[in-house]
MDTraj code that builds the backbone (N, CA, C; nanometers):
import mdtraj as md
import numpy as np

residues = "UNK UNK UNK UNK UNK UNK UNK UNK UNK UNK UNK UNK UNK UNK UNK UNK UNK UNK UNK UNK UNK UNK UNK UNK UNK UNK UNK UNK UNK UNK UNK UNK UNK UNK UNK UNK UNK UNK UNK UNK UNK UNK UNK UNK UNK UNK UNK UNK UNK UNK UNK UNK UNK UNK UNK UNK UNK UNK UNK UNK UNK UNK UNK UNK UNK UNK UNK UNK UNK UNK UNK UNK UNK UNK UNK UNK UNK UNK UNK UNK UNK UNK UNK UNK UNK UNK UNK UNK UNK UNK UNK UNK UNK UNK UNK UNK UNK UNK UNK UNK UNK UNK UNK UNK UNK UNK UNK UNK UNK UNK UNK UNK UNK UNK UNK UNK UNK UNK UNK UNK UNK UNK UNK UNK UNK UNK UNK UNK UNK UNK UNK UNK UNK UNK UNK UNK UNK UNK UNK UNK UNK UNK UNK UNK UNK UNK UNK UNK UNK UNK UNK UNK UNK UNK UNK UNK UNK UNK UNK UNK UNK UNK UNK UNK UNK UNK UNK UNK UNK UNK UNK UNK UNK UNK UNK UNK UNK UNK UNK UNK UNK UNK UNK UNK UNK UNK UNK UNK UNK".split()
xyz = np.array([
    [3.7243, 4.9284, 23.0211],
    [3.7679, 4.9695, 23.1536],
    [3.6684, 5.0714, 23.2072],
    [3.6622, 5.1084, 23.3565],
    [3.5670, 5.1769, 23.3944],
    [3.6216, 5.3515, 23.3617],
    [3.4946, 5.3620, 23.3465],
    [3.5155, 5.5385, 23.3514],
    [3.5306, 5.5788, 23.5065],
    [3.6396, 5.7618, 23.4698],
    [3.6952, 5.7532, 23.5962],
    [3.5757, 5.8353, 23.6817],
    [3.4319, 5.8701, 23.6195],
    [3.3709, 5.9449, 23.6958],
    [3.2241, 5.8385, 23.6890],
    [3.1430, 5.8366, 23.8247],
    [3.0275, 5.7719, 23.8372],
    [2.9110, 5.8096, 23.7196],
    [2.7923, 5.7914, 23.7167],
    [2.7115, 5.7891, 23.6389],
    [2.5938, 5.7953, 23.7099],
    [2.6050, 5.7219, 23.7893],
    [2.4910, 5.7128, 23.9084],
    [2.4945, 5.7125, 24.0309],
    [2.4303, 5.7306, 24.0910],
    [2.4882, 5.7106, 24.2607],
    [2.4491, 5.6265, 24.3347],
    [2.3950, 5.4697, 24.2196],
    [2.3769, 5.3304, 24.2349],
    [2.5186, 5.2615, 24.2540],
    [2.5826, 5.2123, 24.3230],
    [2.6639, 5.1445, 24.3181],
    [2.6696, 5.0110, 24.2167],
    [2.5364, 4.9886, 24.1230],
    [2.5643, 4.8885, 24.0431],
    [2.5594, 4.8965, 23.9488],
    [2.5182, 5.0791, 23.9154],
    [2.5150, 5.1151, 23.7962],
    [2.6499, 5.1162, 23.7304],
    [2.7709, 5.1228, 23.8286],
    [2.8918, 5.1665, 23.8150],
    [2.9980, 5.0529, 23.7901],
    [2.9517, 4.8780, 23.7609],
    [3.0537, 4.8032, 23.8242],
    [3.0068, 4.7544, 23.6334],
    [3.1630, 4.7853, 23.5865],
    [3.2052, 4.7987, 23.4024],
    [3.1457, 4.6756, 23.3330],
    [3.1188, 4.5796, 23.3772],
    [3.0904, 4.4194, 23.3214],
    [2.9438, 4.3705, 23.3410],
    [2.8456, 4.4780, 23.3451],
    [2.7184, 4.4737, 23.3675],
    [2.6803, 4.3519, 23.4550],
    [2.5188, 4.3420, 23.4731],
    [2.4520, 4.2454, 23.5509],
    [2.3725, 4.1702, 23.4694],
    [2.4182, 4.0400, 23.4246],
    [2.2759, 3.9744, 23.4112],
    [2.3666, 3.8120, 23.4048],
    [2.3145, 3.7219, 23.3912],
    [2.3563, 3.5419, 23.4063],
    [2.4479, 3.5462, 23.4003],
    [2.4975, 3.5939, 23.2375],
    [2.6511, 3.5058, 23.1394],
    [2.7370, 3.6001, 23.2654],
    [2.7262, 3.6999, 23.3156],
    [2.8299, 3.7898, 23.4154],
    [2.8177, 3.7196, 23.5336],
    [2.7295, 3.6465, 23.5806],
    [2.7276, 3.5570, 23.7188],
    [2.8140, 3.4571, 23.6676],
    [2.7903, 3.4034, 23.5555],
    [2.8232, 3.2453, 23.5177],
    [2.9633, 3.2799, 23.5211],
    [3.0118, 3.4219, 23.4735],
    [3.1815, 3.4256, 23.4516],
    [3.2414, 3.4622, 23.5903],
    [3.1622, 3.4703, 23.6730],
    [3.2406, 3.5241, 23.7899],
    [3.2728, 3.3537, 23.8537],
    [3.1664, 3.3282, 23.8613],
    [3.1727, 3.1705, 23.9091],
    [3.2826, 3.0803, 23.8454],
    [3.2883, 3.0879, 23.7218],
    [3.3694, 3.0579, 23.6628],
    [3.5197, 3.0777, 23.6994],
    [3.5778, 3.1962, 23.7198],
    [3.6521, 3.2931, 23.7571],
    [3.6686, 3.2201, 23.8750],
    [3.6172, 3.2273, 23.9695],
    [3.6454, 3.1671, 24.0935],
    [3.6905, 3.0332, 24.1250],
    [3.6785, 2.9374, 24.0268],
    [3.7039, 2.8018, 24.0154],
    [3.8888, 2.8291, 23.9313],
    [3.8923, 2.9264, 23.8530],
    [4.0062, 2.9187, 23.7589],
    [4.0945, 2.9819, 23.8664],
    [4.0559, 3.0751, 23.9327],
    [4.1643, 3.1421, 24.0275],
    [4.1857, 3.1107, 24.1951],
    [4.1534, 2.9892, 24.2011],
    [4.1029, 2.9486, 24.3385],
    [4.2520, 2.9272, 24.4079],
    [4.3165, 2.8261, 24.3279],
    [4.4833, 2.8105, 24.3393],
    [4.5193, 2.9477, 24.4154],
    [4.5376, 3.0743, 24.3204],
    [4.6291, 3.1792, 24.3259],
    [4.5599, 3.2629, 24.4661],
    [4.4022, 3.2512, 24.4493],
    [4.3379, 3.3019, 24.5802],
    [4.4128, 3.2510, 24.7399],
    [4.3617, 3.1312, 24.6924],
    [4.5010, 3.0542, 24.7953],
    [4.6014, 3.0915, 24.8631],
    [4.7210, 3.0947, 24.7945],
    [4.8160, 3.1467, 24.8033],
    [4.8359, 3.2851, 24.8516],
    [4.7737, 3.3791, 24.7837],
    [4.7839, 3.5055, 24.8547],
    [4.7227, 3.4895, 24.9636],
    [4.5799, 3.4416, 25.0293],
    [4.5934, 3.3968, 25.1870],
    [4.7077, 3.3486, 25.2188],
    [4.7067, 3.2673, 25.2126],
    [4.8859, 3.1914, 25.2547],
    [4.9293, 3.3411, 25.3004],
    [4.9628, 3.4259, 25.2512],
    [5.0750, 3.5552, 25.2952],
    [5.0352, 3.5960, 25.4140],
    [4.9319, 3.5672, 25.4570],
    [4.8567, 3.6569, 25.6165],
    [4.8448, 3.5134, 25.7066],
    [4.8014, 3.5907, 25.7881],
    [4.8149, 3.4658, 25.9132],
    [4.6662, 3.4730, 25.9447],
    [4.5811, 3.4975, 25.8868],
    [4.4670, 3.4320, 25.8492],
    [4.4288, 3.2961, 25.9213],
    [4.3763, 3.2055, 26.0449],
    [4.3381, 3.0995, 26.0358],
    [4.2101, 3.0941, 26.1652],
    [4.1937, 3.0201, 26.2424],
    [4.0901, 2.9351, 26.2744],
    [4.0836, 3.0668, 26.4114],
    [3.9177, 3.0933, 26.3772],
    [3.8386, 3.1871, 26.4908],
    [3.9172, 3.3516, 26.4243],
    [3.9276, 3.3720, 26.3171],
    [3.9716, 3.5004, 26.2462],
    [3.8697, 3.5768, 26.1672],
    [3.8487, 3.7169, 26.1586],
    [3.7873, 3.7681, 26.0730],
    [3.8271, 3.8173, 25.9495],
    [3.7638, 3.8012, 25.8525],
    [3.8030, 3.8454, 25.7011],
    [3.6863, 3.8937, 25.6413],
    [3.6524, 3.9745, 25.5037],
    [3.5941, 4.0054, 25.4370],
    [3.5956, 4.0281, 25.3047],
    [3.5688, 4.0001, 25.1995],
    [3.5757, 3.9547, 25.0541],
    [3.4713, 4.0879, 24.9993],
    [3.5546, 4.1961, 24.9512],
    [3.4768, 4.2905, 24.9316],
    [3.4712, 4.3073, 24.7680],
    [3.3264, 4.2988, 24.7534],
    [3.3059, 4.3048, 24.5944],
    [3.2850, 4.1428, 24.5746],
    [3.2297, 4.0612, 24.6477],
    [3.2582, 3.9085, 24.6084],
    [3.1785, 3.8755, 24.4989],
    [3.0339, 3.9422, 24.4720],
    [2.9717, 3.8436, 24.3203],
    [2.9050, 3.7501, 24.3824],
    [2.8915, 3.6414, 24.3441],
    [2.8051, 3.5520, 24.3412],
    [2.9048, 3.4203, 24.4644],
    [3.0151, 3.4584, 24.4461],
    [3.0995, 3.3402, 24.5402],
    [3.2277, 3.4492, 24.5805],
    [3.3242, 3.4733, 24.5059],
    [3.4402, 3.5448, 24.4928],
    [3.5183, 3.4259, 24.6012],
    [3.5647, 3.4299, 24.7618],
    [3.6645, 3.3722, 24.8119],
    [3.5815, 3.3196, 24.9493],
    [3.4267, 3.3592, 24.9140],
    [3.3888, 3.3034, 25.0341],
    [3.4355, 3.1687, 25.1246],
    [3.4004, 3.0729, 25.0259],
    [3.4143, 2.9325, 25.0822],
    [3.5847, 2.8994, 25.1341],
    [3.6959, 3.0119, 25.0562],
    [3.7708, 2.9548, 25.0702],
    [3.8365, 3.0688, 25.2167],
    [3.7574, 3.1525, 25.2557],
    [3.8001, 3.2233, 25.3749],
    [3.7518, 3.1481, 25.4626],
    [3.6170, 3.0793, 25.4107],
    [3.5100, 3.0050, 25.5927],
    [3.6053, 2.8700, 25.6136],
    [3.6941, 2.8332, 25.5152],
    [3.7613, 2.7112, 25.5281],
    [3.8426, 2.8127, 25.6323],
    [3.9289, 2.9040, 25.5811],
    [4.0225, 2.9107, 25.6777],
    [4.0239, 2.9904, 25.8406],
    [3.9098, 2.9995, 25.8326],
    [3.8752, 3.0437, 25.9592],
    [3.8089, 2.9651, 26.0666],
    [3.7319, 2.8530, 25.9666],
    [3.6498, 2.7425, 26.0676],
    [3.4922, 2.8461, 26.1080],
    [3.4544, 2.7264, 26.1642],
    [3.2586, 2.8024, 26.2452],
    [3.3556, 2.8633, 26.3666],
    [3.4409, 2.9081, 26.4249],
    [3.5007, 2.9998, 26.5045],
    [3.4652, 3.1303, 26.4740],
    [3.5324, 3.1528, 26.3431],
    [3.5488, 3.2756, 26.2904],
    [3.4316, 3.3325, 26.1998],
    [3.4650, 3.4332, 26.1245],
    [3.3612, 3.5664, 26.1299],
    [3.4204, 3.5195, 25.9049],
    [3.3047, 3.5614, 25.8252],
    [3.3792, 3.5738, 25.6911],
    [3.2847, 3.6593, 25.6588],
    [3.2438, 3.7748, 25.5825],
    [3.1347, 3.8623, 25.5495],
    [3.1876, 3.8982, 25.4036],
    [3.0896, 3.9020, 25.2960],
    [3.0695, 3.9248, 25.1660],
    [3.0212, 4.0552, 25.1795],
    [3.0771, 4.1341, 25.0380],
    [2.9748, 4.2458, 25.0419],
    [2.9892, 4.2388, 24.8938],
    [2.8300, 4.2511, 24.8448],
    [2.8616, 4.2844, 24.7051],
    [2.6983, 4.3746, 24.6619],
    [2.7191, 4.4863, 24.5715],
    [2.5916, 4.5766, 24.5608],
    [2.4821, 4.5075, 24.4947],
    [2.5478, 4.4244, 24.4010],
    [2.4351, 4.3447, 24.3260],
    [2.3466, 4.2774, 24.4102],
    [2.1976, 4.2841, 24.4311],
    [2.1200, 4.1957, 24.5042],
    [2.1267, 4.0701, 24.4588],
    [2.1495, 4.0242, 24.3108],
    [2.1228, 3.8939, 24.2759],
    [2.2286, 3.8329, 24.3492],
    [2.3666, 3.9136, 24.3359],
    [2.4707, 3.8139, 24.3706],
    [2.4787, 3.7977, 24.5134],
    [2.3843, 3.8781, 24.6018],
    [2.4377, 3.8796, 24.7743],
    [2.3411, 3.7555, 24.7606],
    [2.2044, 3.7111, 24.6932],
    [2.1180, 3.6367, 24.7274],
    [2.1839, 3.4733, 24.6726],
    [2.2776, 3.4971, 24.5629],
    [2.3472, 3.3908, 24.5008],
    [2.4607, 3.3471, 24.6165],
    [2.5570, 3.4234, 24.6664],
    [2.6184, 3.4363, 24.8107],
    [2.5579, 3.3324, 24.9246],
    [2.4950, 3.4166, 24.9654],
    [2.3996, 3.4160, 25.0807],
    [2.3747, 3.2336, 25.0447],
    [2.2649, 3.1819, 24.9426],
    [2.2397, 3.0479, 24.9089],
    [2.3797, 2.9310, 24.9076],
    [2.4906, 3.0112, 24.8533],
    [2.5892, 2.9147, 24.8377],
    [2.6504, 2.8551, 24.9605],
    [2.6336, 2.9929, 25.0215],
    [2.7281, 2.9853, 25.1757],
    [2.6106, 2.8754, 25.2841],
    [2.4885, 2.8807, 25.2293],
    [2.3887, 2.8227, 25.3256],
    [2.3786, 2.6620, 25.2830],
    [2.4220, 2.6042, 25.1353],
    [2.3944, 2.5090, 25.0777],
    [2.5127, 2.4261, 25.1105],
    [2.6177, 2.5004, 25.1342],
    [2.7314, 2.4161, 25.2224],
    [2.7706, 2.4572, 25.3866],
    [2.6583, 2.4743, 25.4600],
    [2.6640, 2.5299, 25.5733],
    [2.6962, 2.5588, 25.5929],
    [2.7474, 2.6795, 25.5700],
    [2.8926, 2.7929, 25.6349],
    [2.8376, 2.8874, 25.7380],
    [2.7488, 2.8563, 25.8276],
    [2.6565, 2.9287, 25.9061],
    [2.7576, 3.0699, 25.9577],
    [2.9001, 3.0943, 25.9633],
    [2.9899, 3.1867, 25.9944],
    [2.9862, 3.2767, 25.8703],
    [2.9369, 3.2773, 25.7266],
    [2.9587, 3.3361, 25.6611],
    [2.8190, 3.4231, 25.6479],
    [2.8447, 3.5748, 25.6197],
    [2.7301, 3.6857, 25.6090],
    [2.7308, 3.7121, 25.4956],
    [2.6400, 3.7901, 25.4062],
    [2.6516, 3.8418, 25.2759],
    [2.5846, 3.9472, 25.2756],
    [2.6130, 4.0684, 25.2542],
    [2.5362, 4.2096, 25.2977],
    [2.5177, 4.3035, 25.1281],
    [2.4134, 4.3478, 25.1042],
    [2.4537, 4.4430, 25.0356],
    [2.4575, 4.5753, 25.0376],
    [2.5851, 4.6374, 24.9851],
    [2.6803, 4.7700, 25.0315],
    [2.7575, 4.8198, 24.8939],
    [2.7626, 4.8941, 24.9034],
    [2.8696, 4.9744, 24.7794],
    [3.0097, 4.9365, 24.8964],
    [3.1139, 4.8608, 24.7848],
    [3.2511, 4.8390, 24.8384],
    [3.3546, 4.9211, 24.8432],
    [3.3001, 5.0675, 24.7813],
    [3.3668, 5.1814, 24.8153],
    [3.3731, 5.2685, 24.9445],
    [3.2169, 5.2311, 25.0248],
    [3.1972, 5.2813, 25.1223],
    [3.0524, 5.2032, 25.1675],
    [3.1548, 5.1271, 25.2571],
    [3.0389, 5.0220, 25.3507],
    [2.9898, 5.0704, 25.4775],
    [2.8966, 5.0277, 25.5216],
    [2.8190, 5.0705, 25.6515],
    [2.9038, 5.0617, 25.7724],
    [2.9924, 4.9240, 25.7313],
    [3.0467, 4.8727, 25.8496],
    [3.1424, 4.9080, 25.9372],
    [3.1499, 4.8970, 26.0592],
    [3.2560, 4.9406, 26.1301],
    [3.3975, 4.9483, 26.1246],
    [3.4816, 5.0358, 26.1366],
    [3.6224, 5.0617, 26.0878],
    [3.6597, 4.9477, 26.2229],
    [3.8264, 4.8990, 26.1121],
    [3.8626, 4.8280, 26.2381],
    [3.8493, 4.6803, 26.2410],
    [3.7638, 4.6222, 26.1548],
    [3.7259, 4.5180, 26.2073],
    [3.7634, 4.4068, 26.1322],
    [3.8218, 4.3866, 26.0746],
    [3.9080, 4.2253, 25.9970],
    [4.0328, 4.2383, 25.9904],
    [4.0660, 4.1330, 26.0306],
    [4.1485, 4.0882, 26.0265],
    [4.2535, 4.0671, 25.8912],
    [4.1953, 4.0505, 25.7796],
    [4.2057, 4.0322, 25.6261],
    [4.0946, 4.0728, 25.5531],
    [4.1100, 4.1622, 25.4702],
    [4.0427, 4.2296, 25.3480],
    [4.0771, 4.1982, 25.2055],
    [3.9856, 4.1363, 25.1749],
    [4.0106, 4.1147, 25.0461],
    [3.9453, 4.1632, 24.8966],
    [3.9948, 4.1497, 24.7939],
    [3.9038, 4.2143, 24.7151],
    [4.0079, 4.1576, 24.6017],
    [3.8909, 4.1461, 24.4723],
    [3.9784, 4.0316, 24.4088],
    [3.9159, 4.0970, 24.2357],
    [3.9859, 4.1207, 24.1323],
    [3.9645, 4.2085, 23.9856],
    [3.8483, 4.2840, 24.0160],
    [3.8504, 4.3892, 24.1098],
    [3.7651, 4.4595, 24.1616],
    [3.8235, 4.6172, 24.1223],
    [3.9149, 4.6445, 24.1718],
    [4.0391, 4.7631, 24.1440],
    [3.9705, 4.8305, 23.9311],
    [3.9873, 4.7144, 23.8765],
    [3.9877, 4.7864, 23.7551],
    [3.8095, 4.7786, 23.7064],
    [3.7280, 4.7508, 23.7974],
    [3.5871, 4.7506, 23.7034],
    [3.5084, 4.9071, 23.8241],
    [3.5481, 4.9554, 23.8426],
    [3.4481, 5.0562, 23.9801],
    [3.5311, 5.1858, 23.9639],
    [3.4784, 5.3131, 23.9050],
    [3.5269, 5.4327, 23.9070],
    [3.5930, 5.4935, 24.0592],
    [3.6768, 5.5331, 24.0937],
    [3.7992, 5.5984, 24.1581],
    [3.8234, 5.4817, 24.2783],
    [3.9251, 5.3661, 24.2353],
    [3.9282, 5.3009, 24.3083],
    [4.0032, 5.2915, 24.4199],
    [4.0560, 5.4723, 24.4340],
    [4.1483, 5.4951, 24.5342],
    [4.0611, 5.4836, 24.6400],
    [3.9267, 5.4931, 24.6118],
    [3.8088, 5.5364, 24.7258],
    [3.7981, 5.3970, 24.7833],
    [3.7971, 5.2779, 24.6860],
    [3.7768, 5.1199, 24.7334],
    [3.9094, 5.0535, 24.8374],
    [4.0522, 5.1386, 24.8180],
    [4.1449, 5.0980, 24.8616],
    [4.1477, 5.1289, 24.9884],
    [4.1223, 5.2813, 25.0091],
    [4.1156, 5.3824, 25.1352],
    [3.9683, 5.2871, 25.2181],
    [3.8706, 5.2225, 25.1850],
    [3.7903, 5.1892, 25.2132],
    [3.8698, 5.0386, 25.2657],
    [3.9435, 4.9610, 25.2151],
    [3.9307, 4.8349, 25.2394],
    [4.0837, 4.8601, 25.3890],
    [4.1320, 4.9424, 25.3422],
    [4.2481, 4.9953, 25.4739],
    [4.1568, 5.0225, 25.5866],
    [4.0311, 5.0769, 25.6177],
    [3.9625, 5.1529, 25.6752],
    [3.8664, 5.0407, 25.7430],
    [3.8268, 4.9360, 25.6959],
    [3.7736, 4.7647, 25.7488],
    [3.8768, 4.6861, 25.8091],
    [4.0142, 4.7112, 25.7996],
    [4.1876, 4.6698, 25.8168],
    [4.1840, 4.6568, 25.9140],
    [4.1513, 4.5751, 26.0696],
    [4.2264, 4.5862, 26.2142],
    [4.3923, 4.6520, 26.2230],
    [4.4213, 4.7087, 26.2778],
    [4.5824, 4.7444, 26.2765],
    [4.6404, 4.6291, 26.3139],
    [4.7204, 4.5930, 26.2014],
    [4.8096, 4.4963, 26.1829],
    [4.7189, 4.3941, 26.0615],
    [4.6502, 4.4422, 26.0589],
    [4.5357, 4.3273, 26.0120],
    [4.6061, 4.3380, 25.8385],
    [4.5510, 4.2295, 25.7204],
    [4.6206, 4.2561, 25.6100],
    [4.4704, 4.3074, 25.5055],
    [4.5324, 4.3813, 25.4036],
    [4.4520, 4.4109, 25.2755],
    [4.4974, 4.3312, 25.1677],
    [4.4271, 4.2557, 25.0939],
    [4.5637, 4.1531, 24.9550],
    [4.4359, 4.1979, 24.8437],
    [4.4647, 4.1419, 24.7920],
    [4.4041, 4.1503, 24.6494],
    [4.4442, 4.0730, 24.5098],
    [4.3829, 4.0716, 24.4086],
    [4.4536, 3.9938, 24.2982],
    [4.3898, 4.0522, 24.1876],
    [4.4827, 4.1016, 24.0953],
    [4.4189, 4.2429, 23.9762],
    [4.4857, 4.1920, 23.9053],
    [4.3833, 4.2087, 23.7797],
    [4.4704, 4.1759, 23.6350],
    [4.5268, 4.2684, 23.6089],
    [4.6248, 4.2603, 23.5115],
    [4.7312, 4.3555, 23.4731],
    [4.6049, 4.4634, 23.3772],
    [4.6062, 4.5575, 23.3730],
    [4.5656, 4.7026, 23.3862],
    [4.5908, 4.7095, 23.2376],
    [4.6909, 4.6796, 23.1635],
    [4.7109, 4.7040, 23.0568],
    [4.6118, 4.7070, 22.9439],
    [4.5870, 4.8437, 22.8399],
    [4.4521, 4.8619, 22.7808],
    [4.4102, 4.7441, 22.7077],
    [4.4844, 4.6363, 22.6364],
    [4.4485, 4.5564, 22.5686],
    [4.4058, 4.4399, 22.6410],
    [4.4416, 4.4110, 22.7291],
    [4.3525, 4.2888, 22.8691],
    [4.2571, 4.3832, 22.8695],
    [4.2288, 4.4912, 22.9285],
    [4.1390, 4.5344, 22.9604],
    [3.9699, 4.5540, 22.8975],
    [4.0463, 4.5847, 22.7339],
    [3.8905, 4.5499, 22.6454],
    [3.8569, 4.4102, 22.6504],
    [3.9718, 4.2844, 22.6513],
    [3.8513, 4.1443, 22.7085],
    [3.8117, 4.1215, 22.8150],
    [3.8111, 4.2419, 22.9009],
    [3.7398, 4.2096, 23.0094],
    [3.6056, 4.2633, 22.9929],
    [3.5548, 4.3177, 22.8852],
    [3.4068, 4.3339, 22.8600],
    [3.3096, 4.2632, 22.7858],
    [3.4053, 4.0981, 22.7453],
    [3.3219, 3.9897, 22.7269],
    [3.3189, 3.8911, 22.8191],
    [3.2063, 3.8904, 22.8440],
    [3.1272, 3.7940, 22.9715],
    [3.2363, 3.6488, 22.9581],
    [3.2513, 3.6174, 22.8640],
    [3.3199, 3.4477, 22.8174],
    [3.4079, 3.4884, 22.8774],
    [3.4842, 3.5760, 22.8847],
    [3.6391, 3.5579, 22.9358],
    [3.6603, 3.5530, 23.0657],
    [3.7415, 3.4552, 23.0880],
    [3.7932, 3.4198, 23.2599],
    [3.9597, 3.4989, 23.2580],
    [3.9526, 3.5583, 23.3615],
    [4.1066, 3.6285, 23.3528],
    [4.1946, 3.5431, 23.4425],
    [4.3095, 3.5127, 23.3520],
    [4.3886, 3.4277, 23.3703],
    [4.5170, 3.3907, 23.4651],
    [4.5699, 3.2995, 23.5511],
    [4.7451, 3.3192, 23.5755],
    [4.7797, 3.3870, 23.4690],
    [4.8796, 3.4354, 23.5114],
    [4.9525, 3.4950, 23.4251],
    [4.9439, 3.6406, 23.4147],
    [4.8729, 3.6789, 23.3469],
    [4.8186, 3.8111, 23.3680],
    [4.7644, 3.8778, 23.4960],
    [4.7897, 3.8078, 23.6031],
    [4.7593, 3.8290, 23.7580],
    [4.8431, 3.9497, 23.7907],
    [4.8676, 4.0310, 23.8614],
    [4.9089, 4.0237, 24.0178],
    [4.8989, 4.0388, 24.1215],
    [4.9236, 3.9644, 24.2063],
    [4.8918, 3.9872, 24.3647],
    [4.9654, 4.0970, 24.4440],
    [4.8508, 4.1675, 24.5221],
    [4.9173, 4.2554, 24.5714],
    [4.8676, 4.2498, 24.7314],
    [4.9245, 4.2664, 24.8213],
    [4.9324, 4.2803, 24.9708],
    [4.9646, 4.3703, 25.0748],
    [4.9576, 4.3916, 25.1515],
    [5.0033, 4.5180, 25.2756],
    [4.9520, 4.5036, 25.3794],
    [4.9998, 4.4927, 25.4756],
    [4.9821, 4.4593, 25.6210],
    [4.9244, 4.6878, 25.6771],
    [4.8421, 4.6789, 25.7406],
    [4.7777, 4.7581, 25.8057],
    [4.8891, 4.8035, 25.9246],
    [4.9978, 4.9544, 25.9670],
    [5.0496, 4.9342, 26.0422],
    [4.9658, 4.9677, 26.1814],
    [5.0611, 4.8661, 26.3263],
    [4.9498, 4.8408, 26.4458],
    [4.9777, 5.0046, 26.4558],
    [4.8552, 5.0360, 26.5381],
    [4.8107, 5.1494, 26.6164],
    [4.7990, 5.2240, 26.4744],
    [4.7471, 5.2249, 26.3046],
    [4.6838, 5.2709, 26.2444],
    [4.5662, 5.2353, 26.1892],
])
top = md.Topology()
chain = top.add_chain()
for i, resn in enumerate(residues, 1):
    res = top.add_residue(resn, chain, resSeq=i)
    for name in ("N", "CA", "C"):
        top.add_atom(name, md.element.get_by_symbol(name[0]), res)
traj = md.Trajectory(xyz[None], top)
């Protein structure tokens, strides 16, 4: 699990499951096993065609493809992830299935460049337990929130013993050990 204090003031020095392939290959992975449940928690927002969203912390894919589905070339979908490999892995995926609506930026997802206010849906997906004080990532993803707009998420259960297999690359975190969590942004905050 992550330590609760930074190390660096790299944003990628800080994200618990290091950088290199087998950690791309498991995120990708990850994204195919949890695509269902990703689903579904969209389902909870009213999320659809000409809408903005953002997938903060996405990796190499995280929910891209499945936000540009639900928004259509209308709408707006933006990635942020610190790793350069993965905004450039992003960036290629989203271009190799023409998602010309989808952006991929790289930003620390604790505190992005971008303008307060502006999506519609925020997402962020086993992000919560790998990034030191993730009250800062929450306050951050409320803070991208349009009023009324939703924040969801999907975190493995926290518990210390999930938590040490989450520092082998092989492991895909599972149903089951999920949960989804959600909150609507209130209007005029």
């Amino acid at each position: 699990m992550a330590s609760t204090t930074p190390t660096s003031n790299d944003p990628n020095a800080v994200y618990s499951l290091g950088h290199n392939a087998s950690e791309s290959q498991r995120l990708q992975r990850q994204a195919d096993e949890l695509f269902d449940q990703s689903a579904a928690l969209v389902d909870r927002t009213a999320l659809g065609p000409g809408g903005s969203c953002i997938d903060v912390g996405c990796g190499p894919r995280g929910i891209l493809d499945l936000l540009a589905q639900r928004v259509g070339p209308e709408g707006r979908v933006v990635g942020v992830d610190a790793d350069p490999d993965h905004v450039a892995m992003a960036t290629q995926m989203a271009a190799d299935r023409n998602l010309d609506w989808v952006s991929v930026v790289q930003d620390d997802a604790r505190h992005t460049s971008l303008p307060s206010s502006s999506f519609d849906v925020v997402h962020g997906r086993t992000i919560l337990i790998t990034v030191p004080e993730p009250l800062e990532l929450v306050l951050e993803m409320a803070r991208l929130a349009k009023p009324g707009g939703w924040v969801i998420g999907l975190e493995p259960d926290p518990e210390p013993s999930i938590c040490a297999h989450l520092d082998n690359p092989d492991v895909i975190v599972m149903p089951g050990v999920n949960f989804l969590v959600s909150g609507r942004k209130p209007e005029g905050g």
